[in-house]
MDTraj code that builds the backbone (N, CA, C; nanometers):
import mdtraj as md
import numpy as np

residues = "UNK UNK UNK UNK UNK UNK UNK UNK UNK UNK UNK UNK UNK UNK UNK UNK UNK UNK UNK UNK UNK UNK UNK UNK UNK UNK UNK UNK UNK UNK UNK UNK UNK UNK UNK UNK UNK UNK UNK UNK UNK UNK UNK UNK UNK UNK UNK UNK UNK UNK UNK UNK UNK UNK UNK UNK UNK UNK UNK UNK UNK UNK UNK UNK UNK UNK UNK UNK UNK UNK UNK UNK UNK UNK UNK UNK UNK UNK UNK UNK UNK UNK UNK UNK UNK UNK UNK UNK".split()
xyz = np.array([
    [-1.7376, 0.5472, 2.3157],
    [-1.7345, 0.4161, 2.3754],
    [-1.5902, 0.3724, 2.3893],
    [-1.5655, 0.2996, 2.4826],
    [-1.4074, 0.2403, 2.5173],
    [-1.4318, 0.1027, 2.5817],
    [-1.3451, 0.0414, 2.5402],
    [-1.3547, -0.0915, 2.6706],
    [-1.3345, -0.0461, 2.8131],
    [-1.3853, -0.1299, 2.8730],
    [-1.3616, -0.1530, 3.0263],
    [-1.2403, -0.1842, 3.0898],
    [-1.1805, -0.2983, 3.0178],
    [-1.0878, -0.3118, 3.0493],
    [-0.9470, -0.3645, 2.9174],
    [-0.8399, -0.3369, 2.9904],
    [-0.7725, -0.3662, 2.8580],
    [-0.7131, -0.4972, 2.8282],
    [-0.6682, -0.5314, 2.6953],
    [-0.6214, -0.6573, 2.6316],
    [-0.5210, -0.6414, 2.5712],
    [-0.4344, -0.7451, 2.6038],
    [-0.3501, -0.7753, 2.5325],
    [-0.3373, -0.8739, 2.4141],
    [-0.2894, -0.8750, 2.2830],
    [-0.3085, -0.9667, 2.2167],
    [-0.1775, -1.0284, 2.1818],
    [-0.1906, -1.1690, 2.1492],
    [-0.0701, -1.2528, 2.0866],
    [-0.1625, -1.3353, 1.9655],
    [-0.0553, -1.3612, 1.8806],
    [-0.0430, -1.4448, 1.7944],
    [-0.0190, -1.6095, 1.7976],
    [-0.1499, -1.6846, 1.8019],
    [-0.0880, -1.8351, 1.8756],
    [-0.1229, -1.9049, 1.7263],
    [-0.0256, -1.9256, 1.6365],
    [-0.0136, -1.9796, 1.5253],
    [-0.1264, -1.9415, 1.4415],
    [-0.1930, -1.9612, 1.3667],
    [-0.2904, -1.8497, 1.2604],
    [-0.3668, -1.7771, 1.3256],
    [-0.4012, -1.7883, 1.4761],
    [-0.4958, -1.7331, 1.5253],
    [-0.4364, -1.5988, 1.6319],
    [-0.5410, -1.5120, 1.6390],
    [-0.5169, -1.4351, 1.7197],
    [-0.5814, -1.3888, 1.8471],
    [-0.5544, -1.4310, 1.9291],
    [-0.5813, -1.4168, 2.0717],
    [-0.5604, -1.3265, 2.1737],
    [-0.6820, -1.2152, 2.2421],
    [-0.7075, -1.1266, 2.3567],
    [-0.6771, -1.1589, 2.4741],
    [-0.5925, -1.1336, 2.5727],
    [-0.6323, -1.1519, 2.7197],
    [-0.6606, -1.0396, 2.7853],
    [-0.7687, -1.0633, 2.9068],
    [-0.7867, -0.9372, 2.9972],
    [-0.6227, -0.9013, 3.0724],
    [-0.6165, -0.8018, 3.0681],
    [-0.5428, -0.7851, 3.1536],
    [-0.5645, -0.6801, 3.2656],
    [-0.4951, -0.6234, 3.3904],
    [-0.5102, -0.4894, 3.4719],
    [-0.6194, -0.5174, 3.5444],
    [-0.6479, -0.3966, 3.6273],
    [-0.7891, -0.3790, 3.7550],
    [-0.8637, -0.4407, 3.6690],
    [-0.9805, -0.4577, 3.5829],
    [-1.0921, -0.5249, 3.5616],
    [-1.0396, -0.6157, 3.4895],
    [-0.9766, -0.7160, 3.4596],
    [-0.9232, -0.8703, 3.3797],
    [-1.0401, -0.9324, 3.5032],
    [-1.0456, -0.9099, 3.5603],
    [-1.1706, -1.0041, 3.6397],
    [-1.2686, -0.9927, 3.5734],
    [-1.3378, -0.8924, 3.5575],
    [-1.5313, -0.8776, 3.5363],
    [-1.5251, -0.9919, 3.3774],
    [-1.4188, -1.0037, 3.3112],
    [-1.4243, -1.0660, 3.1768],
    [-1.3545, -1.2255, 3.1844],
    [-1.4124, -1.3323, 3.2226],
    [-1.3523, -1.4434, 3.2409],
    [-1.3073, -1.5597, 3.1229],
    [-1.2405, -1.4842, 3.0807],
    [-1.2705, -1.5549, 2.8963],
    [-1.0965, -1.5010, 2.8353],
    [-1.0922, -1.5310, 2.7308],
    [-1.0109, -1.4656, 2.6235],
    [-1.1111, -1.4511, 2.4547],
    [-1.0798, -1.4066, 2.3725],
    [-1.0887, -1.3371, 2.2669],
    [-1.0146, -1.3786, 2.1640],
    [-1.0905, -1.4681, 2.0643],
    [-1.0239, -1.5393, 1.9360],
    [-1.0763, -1.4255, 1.8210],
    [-0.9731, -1.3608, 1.8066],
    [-1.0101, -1.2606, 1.6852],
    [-1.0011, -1.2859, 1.5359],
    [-0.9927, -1.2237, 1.4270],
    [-0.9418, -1.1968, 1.3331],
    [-0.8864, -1.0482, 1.3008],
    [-0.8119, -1.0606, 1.2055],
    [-0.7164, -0.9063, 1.2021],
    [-0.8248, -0.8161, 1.2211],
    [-0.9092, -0.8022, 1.1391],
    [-0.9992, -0.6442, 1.1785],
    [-1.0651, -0.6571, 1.3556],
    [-1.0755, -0.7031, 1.3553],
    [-1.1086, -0.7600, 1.5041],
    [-1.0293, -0.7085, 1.5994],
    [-0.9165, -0.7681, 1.5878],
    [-0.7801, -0.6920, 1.6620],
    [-0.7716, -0.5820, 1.6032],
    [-0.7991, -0.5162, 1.5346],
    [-0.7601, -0.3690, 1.4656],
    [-0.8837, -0.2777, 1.5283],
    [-0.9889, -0.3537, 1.5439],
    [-1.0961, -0.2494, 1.6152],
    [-1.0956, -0.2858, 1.7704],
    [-1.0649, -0.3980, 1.8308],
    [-1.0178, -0.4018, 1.9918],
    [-0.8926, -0.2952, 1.9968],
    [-0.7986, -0.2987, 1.9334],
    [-0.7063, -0.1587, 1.9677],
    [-0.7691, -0.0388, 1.9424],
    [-0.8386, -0.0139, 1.8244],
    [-0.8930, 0.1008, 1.8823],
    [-1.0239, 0.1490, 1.9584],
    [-1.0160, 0.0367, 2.0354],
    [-1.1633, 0.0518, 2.1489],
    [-1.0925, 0.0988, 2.2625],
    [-0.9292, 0.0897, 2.3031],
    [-0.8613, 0.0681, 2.3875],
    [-0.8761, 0.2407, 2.4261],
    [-0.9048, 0.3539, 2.3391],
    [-0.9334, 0.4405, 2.3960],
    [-1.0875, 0.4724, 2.3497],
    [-1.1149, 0.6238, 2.4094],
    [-1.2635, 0.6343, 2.3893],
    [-1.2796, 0.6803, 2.2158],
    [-1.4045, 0.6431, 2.1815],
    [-1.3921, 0.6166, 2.0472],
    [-1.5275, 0.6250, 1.9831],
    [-1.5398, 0.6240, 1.8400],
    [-1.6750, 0.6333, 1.8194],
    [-1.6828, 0.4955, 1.6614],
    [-1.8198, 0.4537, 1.6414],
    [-1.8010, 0.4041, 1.5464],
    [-1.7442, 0.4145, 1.3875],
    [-1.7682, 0.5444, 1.3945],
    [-1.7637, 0.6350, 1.2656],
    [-1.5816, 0.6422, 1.2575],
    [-1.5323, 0.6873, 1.3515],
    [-1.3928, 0.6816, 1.3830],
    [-1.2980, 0.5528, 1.3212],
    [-1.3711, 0.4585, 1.4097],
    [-1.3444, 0.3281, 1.3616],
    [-1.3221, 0.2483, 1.1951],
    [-1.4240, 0.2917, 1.1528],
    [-1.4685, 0.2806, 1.0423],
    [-1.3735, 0.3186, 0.9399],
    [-1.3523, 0.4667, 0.9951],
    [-1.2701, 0.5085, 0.8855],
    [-1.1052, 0.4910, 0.9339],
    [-1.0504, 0.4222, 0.9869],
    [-0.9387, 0.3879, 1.0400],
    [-0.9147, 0.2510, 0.9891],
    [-1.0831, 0.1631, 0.9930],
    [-0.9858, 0.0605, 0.9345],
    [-1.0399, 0.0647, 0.7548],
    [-1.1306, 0.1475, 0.7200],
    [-1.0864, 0.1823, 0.5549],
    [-0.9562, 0.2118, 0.5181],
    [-0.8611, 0.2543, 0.5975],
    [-0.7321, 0.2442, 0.5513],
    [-0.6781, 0.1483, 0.5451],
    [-0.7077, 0.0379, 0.6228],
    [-0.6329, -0.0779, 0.6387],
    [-0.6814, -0.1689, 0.5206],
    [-0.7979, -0.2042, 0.5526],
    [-0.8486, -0.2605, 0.4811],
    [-0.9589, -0.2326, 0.3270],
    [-0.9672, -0.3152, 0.2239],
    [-1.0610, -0.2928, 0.1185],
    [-1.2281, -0.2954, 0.1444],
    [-1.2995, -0.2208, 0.1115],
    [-1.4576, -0.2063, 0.1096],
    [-1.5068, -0.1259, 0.1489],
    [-1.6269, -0.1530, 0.1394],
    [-1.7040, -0.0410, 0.1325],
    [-1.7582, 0.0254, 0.2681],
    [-1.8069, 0.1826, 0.2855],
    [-1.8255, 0.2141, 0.4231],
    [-1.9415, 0.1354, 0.4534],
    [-2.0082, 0.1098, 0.3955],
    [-2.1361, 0.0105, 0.4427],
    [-2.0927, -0.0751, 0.4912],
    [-1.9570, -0.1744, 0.4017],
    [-1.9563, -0.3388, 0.4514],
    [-1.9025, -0.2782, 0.6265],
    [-1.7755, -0.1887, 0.6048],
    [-1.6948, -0.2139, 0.7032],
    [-1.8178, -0.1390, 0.8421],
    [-1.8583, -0.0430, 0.7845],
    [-1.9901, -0.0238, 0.9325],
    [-2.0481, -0.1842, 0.9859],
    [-2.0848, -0.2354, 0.9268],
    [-2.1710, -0.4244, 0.9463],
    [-2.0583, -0.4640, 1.0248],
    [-1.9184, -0.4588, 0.9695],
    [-1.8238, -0.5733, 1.0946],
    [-1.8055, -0.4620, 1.2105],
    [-1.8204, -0.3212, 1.1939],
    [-1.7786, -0.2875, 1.3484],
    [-1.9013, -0.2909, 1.4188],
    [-2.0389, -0.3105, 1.3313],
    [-2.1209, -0.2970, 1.4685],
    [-2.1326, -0.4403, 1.4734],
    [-2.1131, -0.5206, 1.4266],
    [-2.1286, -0.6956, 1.4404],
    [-2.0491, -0.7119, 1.5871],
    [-1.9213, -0.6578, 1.5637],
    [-1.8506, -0.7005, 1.6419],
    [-1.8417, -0.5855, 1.7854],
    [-1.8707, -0.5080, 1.7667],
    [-1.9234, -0.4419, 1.8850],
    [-2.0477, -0.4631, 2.0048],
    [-2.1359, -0.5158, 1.8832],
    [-2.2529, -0.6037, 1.9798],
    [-2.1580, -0.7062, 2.0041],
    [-2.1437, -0.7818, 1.9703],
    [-2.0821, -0.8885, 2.0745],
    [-2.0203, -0.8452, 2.2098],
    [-1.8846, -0.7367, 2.1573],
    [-1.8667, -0.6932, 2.2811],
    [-1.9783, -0.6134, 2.3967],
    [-2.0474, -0.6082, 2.3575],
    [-2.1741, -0.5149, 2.4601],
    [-2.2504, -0.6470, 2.4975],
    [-2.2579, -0.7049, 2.4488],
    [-2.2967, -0.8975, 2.5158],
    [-2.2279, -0.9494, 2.6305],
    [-2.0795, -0.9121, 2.6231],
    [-2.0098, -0.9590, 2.7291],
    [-1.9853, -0.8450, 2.8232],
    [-2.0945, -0.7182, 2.7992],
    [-2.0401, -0.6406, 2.8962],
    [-1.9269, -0.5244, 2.9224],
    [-1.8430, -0.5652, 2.7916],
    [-1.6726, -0.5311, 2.7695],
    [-1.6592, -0.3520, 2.7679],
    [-1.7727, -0.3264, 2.7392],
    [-1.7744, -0.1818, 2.6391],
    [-1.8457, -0.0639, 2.7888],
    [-1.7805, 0.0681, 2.7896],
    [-1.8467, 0.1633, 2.8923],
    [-1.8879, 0.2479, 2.7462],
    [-2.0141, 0.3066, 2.7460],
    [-2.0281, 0.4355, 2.6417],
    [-2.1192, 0.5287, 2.7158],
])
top = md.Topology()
chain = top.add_chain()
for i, resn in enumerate(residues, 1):
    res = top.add_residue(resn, chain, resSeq=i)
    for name in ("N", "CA", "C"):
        top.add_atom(name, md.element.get_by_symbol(name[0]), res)
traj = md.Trajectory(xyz[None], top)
């Protein structure tokens, strides 16, 4: 799975914020209020990718367990498949 299209992120005082950018910044009419793992799994959606991948990329980053961290990437992956964001 990969996004559709890509994002850029900034830092707008505690928060962290996606924009579409490139050929498809259209199909997505919105921006993207993240949190760090959030932004840590939108970068690595930016190429093709798998959950399992994910997972264990941000066990490095972050503390817990493969269970918890499986729950936030597929939490937050359905969302993105809500808006469409995701080709797999």
């Amino acid at each position: 799975m990969k996004l559709k299209c890509e994002f850029e992120t900034t830092e707008l005082g505690d928060e962290i914020i996606a924009v579409p950018v490139g050929d498809n910044a259209r199909s997505f009419g919105g921006v993207l209020n993240l949190n760090d793992s959030a932004a840590a799994i939108l970068k690595l959606l930016q190429k093709d990718t798998t959950v399992e991948k994910i997972v264990s990329a941000l066990l490095e980053e972050y503390e817990g367990t493969t269970e918890e961290m499986t729950a936030v990437v597929e939490k937050f992956i359905d969302k993105l498949r809500k808006e469409n964001l995701l080709s797999e």
